[in-house]
N, C-alpha and C positions, 0 to 999 in steps of 0.2 A: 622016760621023763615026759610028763606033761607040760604039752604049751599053756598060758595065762592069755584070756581073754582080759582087757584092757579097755574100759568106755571111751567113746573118742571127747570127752571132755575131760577125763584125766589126760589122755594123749596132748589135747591143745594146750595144757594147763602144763606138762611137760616141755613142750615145746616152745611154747612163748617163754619161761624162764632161759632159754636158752637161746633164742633169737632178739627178743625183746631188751631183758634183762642183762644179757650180758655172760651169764654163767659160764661155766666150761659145760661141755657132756659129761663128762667122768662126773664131776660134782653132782652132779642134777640126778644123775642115775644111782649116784652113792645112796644120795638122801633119800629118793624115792623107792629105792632096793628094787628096780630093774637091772638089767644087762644093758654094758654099755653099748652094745653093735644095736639092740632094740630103739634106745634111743636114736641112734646115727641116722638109722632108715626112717624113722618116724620125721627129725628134720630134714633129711633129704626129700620126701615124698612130700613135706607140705611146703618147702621152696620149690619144687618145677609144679607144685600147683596153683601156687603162690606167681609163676611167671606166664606172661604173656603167649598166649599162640600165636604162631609167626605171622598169620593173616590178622590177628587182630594186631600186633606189632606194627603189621606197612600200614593200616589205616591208620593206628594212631600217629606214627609218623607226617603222613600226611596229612590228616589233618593237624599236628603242629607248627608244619610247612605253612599250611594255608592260614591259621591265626598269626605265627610269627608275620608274615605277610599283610595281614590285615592291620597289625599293631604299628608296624613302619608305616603305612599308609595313614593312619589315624594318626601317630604323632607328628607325622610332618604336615597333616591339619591343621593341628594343636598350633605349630610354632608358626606357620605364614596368619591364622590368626588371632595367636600375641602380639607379632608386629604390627603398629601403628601404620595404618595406610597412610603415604606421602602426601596424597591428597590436602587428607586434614591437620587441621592444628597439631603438633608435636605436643604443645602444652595449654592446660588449657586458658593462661591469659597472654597467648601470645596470637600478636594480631601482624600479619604479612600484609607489606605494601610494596605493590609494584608499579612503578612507571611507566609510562607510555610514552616513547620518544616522540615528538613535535611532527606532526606529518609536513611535508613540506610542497608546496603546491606551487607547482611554476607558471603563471599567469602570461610573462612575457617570455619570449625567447629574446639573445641576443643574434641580431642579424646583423654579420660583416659588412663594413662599408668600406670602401678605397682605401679607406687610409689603414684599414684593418684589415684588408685582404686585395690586395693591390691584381690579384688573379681573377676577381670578378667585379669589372668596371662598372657593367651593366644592371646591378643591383638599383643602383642611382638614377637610373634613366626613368624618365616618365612612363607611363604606364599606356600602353595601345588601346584603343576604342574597344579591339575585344576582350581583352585583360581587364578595362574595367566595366563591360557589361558581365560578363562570369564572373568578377567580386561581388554584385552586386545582388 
């Protein structure tokens, strides 16, 4: 028995009915009047060609590692600047007033006298010639 050479454009035109579309193999090879194991190998051979080599696999991995990565990094960008810095206005016709408590500045102290601190008599006493030249 003679084998049948097969264009590889009828093969993909086989094949995508049967990947793509959905078909069964039996179906797809009825209509086309091939054998059904011909078809089988035909999509077997263009799905592991159809898949990744395992070094291209980790790179691509990795780099979806590094984008997923970059994309959390940008979104949380994104969201510290949506929020409104505290700084400024929350809205824009609202106007903050703050007050400034009264400074309060003590000019005089009170100094104890006898009757207010019966413990230092001598506050009262006249002042010595050198106490009031060193005031002065």
């Amino acid at each position: 028995m003679q084998r049948s050479k097969y264009a590889p454009e009828f093969k993909q035109e086989a094949v995508k009915q049967v990947i793509d579309k959905g078909h069964s193999v039996v179906d797809v090879a009825k209509r086309l009047g091939i054998p059904d194991n011909v078809l089988y190998a035909w999509v077997s051979k263009f799905k592991k060609a159809d898949e990744p080599q395992s070094s291209d696999l980790k790179a691509m991995q990795a780099e979806m590692a590094k984008l997923k990565a970059e994309l959390r990094r940008t979104t949380e960008e994104r969201d510290i600047l949506k929020k409104p810095p505290r700084t400024l206005q929350s809205s824009p016709g609202e106007v903050r007033i703050y007050s400034i408590p009264p400074i309060r500045i003590q000019t005089h102290q009170h100094v104890p006298c006898t009757q207010c601190s019966p413990q230092r008599p001598w506050l009262h006493e006249p002042l010595s010639p050198r106490a009031k030249a060193k005031r002065c």
